[in-house]
N, C-alpha and C positions, 0 to 999 in steps of 0.2 A: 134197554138192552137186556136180554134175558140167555139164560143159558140151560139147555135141554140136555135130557140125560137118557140112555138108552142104553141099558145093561151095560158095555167096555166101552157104550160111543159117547164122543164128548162132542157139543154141538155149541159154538157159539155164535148168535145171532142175533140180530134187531129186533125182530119180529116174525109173526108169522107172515106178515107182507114181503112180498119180492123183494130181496135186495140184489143191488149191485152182481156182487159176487159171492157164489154160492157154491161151497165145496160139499161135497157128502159124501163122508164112509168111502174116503178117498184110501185105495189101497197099491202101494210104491214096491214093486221087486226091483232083486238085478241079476241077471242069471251070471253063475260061476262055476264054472267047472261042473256042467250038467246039472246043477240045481237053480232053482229059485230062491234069492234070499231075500225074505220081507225086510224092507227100509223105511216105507210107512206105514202105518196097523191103522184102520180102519179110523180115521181124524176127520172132522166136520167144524166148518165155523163162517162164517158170510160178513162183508163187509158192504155198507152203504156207502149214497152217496155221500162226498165232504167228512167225511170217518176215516180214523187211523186206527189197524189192526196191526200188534205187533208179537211178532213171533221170537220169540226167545227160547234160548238151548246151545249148549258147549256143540264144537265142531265134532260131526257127525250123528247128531239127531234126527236129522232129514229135514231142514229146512230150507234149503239151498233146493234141495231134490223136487220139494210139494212147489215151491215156486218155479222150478222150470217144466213141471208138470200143467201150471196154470197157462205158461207162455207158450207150450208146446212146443218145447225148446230139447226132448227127448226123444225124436226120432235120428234113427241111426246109431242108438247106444243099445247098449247092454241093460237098458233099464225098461222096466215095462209095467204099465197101470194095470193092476190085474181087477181091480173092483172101484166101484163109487161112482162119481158123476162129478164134473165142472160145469157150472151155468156161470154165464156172464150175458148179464142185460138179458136176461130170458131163453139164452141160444145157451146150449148143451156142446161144449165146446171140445168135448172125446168123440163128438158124430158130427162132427161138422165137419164137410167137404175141404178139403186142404189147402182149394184156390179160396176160400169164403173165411176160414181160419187163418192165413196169412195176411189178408185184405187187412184182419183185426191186428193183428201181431206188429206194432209200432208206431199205431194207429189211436183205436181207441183203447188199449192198454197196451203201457209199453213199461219198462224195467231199466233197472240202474244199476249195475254189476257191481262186486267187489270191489275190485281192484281195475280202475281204467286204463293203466298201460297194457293191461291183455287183451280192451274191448274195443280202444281206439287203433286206426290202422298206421302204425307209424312213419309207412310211406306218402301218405295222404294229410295237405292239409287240415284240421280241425271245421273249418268253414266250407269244405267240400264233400266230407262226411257227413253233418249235417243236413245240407244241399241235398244229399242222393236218396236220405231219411221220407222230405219235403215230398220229392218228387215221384219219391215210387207210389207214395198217398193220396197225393194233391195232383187237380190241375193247374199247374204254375210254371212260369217261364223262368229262366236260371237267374232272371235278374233279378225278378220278385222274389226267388226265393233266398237269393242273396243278401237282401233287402231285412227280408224277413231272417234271417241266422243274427243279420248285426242287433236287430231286435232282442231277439234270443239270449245273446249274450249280454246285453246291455240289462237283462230281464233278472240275469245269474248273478249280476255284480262281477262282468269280469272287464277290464278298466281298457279303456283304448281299444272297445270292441271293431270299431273299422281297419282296426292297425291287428289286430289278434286276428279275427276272420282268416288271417292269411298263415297262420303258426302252424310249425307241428308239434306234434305233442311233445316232443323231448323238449321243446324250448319252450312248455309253461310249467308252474310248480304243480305239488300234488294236489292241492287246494283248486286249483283253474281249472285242471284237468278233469277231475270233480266235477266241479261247474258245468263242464263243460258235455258230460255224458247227461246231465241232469237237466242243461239245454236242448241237446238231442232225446231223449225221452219225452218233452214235452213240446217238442216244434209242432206235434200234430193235435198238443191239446186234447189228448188220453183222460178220458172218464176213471179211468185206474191204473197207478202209479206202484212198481213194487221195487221196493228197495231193498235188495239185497248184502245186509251191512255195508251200505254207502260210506261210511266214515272209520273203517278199521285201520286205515294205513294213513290216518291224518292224526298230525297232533291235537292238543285235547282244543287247542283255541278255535283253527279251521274246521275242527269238529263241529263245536258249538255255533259257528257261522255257516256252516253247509245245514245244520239243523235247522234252524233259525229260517233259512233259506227256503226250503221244503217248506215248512209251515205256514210262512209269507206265501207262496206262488198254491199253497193250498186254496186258504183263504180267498186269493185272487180269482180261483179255478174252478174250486170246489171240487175236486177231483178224490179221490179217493186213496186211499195210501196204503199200501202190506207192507210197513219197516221188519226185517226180520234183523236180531241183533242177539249177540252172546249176552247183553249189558242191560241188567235191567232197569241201572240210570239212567241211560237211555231211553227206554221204555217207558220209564217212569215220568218225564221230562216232553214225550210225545203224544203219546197213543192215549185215544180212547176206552181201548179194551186189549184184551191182552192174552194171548193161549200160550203156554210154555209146554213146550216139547220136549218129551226125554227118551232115547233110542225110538223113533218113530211113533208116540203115543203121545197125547197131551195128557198133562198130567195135572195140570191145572188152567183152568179158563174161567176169565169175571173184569170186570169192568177195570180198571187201570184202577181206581178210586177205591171199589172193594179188595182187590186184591192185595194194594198194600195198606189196607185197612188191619186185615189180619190174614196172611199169609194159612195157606190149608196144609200145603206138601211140604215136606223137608228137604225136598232136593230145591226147592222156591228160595226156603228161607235160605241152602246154602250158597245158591248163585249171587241171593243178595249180601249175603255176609263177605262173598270174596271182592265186593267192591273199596278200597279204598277209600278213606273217610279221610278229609284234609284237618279237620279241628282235632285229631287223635294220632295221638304218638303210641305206636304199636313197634315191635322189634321186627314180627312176621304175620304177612298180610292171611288169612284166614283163607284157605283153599278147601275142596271136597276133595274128601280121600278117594283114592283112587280113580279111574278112567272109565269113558263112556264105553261097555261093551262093544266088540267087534261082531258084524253079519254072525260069523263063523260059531260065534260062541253061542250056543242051547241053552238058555236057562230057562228055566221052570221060575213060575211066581212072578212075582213085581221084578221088573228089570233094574228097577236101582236099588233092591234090599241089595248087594253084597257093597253099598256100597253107604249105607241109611245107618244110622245110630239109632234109630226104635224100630229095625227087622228084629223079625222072631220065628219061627218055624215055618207058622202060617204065612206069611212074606214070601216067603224060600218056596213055597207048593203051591202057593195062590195066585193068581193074576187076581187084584182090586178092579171089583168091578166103581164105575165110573157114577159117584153118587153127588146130588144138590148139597155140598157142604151147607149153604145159603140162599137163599132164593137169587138165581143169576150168576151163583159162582160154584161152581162142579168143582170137584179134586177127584182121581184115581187114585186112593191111598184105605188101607185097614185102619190105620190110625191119623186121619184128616182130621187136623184142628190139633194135634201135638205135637207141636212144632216150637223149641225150645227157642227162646231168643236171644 
């Protein structure tokens, strides 16, 4: 895995051979109040097959946004692609005809929400949702595909799947429920799999087993993974390679292995210092001062000097263009590589 660099652009990728998924100089607005306001700056990075790419950044960096840009999951909004390209499997996926683009859309990449009490229908059994997944993709008769769901679940670890098939979502925990979107995500055996912090509303143990799970049914599939997560334990613990995002920019991109080899950005190393350490008795857990910039706010220079402990004038007036801290690990920073620990 190597990583390109291109004056402000950060590109992470396998190679120069085709992969999988291939984002470029992908550019995210949202219009408000008669303007455009940039929410992704101009980000690149490609994921192969059987490879986990994981997107890390505090809520409102734009990661949620480039992933529903990938599903084409943004028409009808206020938001709109103004530059870049999406390939998947070779097909350019911002000019692909809408009946030919949905054909894919659950298919051969499909997506794992947040939070699945907003994704699952709660008047509808669990096993009929599923079912409706099967059949708008497949040609299959209701019993096969019925057939095929107690599979599914049987596949998730969710227990008494011929007796579940029939639940609705209120009557399983947050952990099945889980399960249970990440069944329906792969009923169609999707060549790429994005998980949009799949485990934020689970305790840390069904955490570690909905993880554990993914990386099992990887293996199995060979499918391909985009985890995007605040947590770069997480991250840490999954991904092959890793881009972290900060207000719409990657700010650092390198293999899972180099990056926490030696961290380049300081906003990298602050993310990792706000996690929680079990062998250490601390009074207050280590936080980044202050908040991720709103649309609204203009600033000039690195978008997280007002918030960096080594800004200095040139921070405040410059945008960091986007340089090889390493062979394979880019950082956007004036001061890449001082990064206190």
């Amino acid at each position: 895995m190597t990583a390109s660099t291109r004056g402000s652009k950060t590109t992470l990728r396998g190679s120069d051979h085709m992969a999988l998924l291939e984002v470029e100089n992908l550019e995210i607005a949202v219009s408000a109040r008669g303007k455009l306001l940039p929410v992704v700056q101009d980000i690149s990075f490609s994921v192969d097959d059987n490879e986990t790419l994981g997107i890390v950044g505090e809520s409102g960096c734009g990661k949620s946004l480039t992933s529903l840009a990938i599903m084409g999951l943004l028409g009808g909004t206020t938001v709109r692609i103004n530059g870049g390209s999406i390939r998947f499997d070779g097909m350019d996926l911002l000019t692909l005809p809408e009946k030919d683009r949905r054909a894919i859309m659950g298919n051969r990449m499909a997506m794992i929400f947040q939070e699945p009490m907003t994704s699952l229908n709660p008047v509808y059994r669990i096993g009929d949702q599923i079912i409706e997944n099967l059949r708008q993709h497949q040609s299959i008769s209701n019993s096969a595909a019925r057939d095929r769901v107690v599979e599914l679940l049987t596949l998730v670890r969710i227990p008494n799947p011929s007796e579940r098939i029939d639940s609705f979502p209120h009557q399983m925990s947050g952990g099945q429920r889980q399960r249970v979107m990440i069944a329906m995500a792969l009923s169609c055996e999707p060549k790429l799999l994005i998980a949009d912090e799949p485990t934020t509303a689970l305790d840390v143990t069904v955490q570690k087993e909905v993880l554990d799970l993914m990386a099992d049914l990887q293996k199995r599939m060979g499918t391909a993974i985009v985890l995007i997560s605040h947590d770069l334990g997480v991250i840490a613990e999954t991904c092959d390679k890793v881009a972290v995002m900060y207000r719409g920019r990657v700010a650092e991109a390198a293999s899972t292995a180099d990056l926490f080899a030696e961290l380049a950005h300081p906003y990298t190393r602050g993310l990792l210092n706000s996690i929680p350490v079990v062998d250490r008795d601390v009074e207050w857990l280590e936080a980044i001062p202050g908040r991720v910039p709103t649309l609204e706010e203009n600033l000039t220079g690195c978008a997280f000097h007002p918030r960096c402990a080594l800004a200095t004038e040139l921070c405040a007036s410059n945008v960091p263009a986007t340089t090889e801290f390493k062979p394979g690990h880019s950082v956007q920073c004036h001061f890449a590589g001082k990064v206190a620990s």
